[in-house]
ROMI-925572 format. One record per residue: y, z, x of N, C-alpha, C in turn. Coordinates in steps of 0.1 Angstrom, whole numbers, padded with zeros to 4 digits, always signed. Atoms other than C-alpha are relative to their C-alpha. Layout:
<sites>
YZXYZXYZX/...
</sites>
This chain:
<sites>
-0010-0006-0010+1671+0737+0661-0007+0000+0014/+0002+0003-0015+1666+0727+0697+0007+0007+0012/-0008-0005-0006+1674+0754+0717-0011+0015+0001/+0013-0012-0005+1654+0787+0738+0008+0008-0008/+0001-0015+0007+1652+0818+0722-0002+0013+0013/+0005-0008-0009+1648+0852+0739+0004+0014-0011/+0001-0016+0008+1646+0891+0727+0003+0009+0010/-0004-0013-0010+1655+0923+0743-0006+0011-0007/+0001-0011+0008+1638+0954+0736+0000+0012+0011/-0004-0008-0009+1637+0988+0752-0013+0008+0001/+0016-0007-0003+1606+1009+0764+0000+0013-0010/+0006-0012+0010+1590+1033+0738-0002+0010+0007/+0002-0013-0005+1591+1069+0746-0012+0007-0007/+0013-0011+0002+1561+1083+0724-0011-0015-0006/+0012+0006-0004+1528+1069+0715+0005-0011-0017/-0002+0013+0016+1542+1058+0675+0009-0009+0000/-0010+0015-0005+1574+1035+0693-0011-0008+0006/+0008+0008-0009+1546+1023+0716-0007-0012-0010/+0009+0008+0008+1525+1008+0686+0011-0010-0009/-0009+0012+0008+1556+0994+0666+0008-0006+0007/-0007+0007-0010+1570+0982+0697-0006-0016+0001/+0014+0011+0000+1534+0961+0698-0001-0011-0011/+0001+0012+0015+1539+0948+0662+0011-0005+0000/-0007+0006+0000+1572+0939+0667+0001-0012+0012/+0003+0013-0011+1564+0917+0700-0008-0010-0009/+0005+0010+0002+1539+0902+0682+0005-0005-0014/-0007+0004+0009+1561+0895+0653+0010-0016-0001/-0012+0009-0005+1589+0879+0672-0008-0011+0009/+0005+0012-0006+1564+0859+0693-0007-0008-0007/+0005+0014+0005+1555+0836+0669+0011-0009-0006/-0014+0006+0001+1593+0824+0670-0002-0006+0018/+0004+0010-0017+1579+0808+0710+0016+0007+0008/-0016-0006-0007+1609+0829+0727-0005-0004+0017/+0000+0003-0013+1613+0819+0762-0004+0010+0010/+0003-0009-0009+1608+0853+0773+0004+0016-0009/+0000-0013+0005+1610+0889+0763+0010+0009+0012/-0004-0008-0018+1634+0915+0788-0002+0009-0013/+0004-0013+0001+1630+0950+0788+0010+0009+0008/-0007-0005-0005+1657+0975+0794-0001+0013+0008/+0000-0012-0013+1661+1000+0825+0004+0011-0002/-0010-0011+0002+1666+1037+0823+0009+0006+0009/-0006-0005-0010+1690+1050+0844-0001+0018+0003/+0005-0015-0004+1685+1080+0867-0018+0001-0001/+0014+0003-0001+1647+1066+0867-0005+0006-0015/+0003-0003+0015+1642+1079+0829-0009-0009-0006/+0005+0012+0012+1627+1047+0817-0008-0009+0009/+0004+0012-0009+1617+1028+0848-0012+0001+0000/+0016-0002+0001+1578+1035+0846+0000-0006-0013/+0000+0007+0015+1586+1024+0806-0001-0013+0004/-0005+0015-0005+1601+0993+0818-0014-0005+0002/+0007+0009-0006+1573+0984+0840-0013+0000-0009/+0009+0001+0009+1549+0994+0815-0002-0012-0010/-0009+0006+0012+1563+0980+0788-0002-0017+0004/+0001+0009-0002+1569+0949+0806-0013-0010+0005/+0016+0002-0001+1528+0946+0817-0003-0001-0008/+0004+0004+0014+1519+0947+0782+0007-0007-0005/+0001+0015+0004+1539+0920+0774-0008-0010-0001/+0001+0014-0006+1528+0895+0798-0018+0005-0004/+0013+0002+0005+1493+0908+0786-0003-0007-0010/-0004+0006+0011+1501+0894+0752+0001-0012+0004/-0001+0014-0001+1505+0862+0770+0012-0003-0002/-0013+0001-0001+1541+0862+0768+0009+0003+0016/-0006-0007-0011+1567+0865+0798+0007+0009-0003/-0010-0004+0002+1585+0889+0803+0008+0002+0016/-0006-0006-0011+1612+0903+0823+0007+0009+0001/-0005-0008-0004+1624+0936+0837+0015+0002-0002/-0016-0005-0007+1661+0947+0836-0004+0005+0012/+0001-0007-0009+1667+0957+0872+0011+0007+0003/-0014-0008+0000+1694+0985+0876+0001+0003+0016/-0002-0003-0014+1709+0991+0912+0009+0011+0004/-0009-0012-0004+1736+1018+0905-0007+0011+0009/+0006-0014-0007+1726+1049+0925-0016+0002+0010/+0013-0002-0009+1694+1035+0942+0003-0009+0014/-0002+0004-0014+1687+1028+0976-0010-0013+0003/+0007+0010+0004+1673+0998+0986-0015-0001+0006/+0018-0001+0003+1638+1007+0993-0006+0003-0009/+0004-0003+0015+1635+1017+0959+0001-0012-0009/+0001+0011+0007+1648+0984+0950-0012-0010+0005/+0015+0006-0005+1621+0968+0973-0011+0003-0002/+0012-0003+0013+1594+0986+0958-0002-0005-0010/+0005+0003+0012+1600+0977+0924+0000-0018-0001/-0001+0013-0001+1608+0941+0935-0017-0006+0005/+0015+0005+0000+1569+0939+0952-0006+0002-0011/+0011-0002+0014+1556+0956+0924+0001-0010-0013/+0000+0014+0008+1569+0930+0902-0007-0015+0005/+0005+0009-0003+1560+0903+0919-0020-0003+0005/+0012+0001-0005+1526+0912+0929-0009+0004-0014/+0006-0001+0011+1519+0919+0892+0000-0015-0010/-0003+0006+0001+1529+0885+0888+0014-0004-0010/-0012+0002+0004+1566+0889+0872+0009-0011+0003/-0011+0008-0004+1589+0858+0877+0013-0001-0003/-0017-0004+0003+1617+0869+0861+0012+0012+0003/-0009-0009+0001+1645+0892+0864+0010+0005-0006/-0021+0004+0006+1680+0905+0849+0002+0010+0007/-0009-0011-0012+1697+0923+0877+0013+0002-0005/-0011-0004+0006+1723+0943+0865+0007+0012+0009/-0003-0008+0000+1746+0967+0881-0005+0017-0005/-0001-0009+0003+1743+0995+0859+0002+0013+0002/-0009-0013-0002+1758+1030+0849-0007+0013+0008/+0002-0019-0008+1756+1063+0872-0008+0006-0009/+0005-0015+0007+1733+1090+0856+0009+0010+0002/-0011-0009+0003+1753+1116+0843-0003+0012+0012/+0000-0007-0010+1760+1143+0870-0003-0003+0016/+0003+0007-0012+1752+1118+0900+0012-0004+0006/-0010+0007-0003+1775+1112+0924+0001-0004+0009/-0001+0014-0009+1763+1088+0950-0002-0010-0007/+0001+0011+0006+1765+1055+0941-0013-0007+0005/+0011+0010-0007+1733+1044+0964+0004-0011+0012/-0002+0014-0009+1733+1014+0987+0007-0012-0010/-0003+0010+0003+1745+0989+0963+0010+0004-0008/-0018+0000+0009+1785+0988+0943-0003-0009-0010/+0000+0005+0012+1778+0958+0921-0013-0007-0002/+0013+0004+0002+1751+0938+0907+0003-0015+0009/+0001+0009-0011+1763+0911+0930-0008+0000+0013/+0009-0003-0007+1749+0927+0958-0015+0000-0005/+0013-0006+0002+1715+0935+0940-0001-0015+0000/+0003+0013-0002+1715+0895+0935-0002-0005+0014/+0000+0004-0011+1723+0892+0970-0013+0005+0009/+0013-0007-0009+1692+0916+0983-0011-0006-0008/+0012+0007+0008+1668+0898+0957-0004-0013+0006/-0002+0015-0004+1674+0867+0971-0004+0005+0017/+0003-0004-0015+1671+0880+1006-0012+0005+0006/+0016-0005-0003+1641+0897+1002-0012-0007-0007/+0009+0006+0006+1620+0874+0979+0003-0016+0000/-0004+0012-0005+1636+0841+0987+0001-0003-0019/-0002+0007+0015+1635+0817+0952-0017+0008-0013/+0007-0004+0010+1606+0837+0935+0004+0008-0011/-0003-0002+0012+1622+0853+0908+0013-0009-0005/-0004+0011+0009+1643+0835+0880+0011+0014-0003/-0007-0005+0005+1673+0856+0879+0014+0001-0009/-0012-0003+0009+1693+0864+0852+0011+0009+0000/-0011-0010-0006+1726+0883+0853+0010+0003-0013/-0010+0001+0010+1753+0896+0828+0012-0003-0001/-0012+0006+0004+1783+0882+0813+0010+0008-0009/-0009-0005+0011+1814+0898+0793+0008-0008-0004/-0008+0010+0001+1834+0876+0773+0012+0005-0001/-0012-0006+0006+1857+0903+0762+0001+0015+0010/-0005-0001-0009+1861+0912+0796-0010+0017+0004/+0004-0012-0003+1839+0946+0812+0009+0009+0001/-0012-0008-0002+1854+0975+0802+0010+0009+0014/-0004-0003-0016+1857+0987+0844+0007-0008+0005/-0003+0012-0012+1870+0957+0857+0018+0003+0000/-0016+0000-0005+1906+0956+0873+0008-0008-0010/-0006+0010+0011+1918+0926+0847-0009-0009-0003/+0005+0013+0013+1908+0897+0824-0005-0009+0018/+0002+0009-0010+1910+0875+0857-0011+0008+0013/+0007-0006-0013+1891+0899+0883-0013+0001-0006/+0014-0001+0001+1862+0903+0862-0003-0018+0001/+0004+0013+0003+1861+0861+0856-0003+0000+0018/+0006+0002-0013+1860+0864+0893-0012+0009+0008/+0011-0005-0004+1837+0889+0899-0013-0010-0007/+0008+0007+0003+1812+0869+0878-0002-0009+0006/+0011+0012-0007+1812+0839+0894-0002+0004+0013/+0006-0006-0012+1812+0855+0926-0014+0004-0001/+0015-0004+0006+1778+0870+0913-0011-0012-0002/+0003+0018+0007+1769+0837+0897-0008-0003+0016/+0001+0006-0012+1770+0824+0934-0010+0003+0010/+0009-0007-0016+1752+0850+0958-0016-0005-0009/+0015+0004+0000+1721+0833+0936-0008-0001-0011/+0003-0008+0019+1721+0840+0894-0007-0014-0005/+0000+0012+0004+1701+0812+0879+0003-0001-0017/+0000-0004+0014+1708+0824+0841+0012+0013-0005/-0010-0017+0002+1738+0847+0825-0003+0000-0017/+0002-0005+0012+1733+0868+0793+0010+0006-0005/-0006-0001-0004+1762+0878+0779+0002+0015-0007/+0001-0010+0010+1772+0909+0763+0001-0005-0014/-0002+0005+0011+1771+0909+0726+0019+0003-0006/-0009+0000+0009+1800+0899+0702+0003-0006-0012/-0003+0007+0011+1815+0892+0673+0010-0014-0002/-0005+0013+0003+1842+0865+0678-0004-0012+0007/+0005+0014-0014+1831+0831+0691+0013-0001+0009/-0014+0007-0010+1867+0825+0706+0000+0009+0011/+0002-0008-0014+1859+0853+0733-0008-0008+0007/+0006+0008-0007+1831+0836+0742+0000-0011+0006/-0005+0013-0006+1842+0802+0744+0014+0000+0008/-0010+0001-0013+1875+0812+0763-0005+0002+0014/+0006-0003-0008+1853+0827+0786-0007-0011+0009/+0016+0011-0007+1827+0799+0791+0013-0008+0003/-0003+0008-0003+1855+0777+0794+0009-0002+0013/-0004-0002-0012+1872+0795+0821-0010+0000+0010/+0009+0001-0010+1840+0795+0842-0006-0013+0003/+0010+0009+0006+1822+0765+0832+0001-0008+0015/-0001+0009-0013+1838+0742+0861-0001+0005+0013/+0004-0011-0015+1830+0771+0888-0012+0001+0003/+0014-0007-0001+1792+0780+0877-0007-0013-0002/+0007+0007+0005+1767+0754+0871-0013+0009-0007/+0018-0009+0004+1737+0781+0852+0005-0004-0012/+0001-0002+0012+1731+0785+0819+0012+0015-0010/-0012-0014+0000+1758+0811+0801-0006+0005-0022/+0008-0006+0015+1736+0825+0769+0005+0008-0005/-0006-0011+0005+1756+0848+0741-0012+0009-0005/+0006-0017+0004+1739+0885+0735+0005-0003-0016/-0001-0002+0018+1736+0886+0693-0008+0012-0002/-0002-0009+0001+1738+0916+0681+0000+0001-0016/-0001-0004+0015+1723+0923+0644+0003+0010-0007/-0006-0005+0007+1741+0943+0622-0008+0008-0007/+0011-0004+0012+1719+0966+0603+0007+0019-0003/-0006-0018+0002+1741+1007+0608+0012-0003+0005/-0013+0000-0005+1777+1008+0612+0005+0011+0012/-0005-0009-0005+1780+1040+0625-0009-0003+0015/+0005+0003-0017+1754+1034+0656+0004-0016+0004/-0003+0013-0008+1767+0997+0660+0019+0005+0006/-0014-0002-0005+1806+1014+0666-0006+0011+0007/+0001-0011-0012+1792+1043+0688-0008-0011+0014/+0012+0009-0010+1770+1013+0710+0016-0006+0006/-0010+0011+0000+1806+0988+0707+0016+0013+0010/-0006-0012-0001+1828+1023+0718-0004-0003+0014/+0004-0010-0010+1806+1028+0747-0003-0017+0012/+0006+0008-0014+1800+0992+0762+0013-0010+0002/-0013+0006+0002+1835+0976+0755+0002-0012-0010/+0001+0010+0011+1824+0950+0724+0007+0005-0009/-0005+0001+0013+1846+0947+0698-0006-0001-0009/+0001+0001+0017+1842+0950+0661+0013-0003-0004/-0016+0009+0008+1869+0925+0644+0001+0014-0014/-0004-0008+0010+1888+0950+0622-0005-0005-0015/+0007+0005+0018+1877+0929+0591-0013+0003-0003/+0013-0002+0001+1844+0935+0598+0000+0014+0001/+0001-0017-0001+1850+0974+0607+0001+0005-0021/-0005-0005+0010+1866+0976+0575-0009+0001-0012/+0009+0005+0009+1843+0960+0553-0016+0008+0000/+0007-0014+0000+1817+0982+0569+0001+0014-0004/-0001-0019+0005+1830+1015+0563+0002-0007-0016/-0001+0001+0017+1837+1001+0525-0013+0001-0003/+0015-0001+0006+1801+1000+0524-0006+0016-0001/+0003-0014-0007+1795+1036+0534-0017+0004+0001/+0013+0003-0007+1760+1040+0532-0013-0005-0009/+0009+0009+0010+1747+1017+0510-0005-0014+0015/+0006+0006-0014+1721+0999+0538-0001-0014-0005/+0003+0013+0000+1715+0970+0515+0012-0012+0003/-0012+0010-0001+1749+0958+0514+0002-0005+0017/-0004+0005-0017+1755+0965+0552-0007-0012+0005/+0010+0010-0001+1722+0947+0555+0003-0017+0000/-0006+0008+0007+1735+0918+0533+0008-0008+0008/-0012+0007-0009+1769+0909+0551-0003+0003+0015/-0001-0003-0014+1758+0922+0585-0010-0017+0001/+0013+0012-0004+1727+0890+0582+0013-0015-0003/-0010+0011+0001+1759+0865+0569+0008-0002+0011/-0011+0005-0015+1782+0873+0600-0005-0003+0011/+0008+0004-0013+1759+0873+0627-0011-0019-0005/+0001+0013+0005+1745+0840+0608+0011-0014+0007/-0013+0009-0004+1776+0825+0609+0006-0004+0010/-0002+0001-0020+1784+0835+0644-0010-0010+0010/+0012+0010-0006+1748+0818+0657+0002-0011-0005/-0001+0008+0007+1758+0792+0635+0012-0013+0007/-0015+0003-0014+1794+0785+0653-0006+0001+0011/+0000-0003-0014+1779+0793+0688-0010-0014+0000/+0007+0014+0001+1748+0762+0679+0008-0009+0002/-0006+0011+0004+1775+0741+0670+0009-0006+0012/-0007+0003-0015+1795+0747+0706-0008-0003+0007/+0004+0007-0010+1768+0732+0720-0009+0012+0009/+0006-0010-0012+1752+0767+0737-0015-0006+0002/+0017+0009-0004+1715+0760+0754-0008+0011-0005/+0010-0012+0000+1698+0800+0743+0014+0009-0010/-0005-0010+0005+1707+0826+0722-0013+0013+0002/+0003-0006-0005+1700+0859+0734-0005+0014-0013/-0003-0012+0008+1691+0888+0707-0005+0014+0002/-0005-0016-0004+1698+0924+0713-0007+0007-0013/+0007+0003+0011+1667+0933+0687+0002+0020-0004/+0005-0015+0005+1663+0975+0690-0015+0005-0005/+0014-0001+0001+1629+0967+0688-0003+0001-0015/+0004+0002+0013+1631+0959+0651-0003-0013+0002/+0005+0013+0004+1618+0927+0640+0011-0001-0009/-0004+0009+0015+1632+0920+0605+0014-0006+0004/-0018+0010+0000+1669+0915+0615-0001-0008+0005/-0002+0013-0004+1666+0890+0638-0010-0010-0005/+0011+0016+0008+1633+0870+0622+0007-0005-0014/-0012+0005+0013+1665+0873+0592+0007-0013+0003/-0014+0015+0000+1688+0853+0608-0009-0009+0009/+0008+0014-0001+1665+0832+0624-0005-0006-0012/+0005+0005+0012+1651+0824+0589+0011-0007-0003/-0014+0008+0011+1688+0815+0579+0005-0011+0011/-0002+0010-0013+1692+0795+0610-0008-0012-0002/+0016+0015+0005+1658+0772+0599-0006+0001+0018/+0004+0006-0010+1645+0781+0631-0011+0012+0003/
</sites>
């Protein structure tokens, strides 16, 4: 299988995530992943994790790259963490809008992650490699189906060299999506995979970020109730399946959304042959 890889994990809060964060990096990095990102906390919760987090990667000899969140900050705070990456020698990015901290209610200097593409680019010229997010099954905020496809490529444009996309389960979201953009954007348009291993935290995550769960698959989950092998079982077949159909359309990366486990994804990559 001829085609990048990449991982997502999220910064460890105490010292015993920190160490199986460590064995899970070095787990997944002997699958040659293109890159490693690291998710942002909002309301600054996590941002020191992040950067941490993201330093002991690239110590490991791996890249990585930052989420950068822009909701609620101002942009000397974005220019801060933009030198500090770069002067730690970071080349990557994934600039993302993201959500208000709860009880906050300025929005900061920047409204979408368009703008934060647009100040990245403004202030650091072509040094970082930015990546940006995608919804196939449309962001739950957006005005309609068509205003988000427009918001994206607008995004796309002010300078995105890579889109990641949210995760899902049908391919026909994804491919309607790509195929509405495809002749507007020229980047790369990478599907978010999303391993299946708890029902109950994969519909409180799917609830809260606007990803479907196909009723067949809801259903067949709660039939399982909490028998982990079965979920285990059929959750490693669908998401198989799905990477399996998304290879076949021809995608260039598959993105996976790991939780900082190893086993599920080195699963379906096993069943993948890759």
């Amino acid at each position: 299988m001829n085609m990048n890889i990449s991982f997502e994990f999220f910064p460890a809060k105490t010292e015993e995530g920190a160490a199986k964060l460590q064995t899970t990096c070095t787990q997944l990095a002997e699958r040659n992943p293109e890159f490693f990102s690291v998710t942002f906390g909002a309301g600054g919760t996590t941002q020191d994790g992040t950067l941490n987090t993201v330093l002991g990667i690239q110590r490991m000899g791996h890249e990585a790259a930052p989420h950068l969140s822009c909701v609620g900050a101002s942009r000397e705070k974005i220019r801060g963490l933009l030198n500090t990456y770069r002067d730690n020698g970071i080349k990557r990015i994934v600039a993302l809008r993201g959500d208000l901290p709860s009880g906050t209610m300025g929005t900061g200097d920047f409204r979408y992650a368009s703008e934060l593409v647009e100040f990245i680019r403004a202030e650091t010229g072509e040094h970082f490699f930015i990546e940006v997010a995608a919804y196939p099954e449309t962001h739950p905020q957006a005005k309609s189906p068509a205003a988000d496809v427009e918001a994206f490529v607008h995004k796309v444009k002010c300078g995105a060299n890579s889109a990641i996309t949210q995760y899902f389960y049908n391919p026909d979201a994804f491919l309607y999506f790509r195929d509405q953009v495809q002749n507007r954007v020229n980047i790369p348009l990478i599907p978010g995979i999303m391993p299946i291993t708890n029902y109950s935290q994969l519909a409180r995550f799917s609830d809260a970020c606007g990803a479907e769960i196909p009723r067949w698959i809801r259903n067949r989950l709660q039939h399982f109730g909490d028998d982990r092998e079965a979920i285990r079982s059929f959750g490693l077949e669908v998401v198989t399946t799905l990477c399996e159909n998304l290879i076949r359309e021809g995608v260039s990366g598959l993105h996976f959304y790991t939780m900082n486990n190893a086993q599920p994804t080195l699963s379906i990559l096993d069943a993948l042959g890759y």
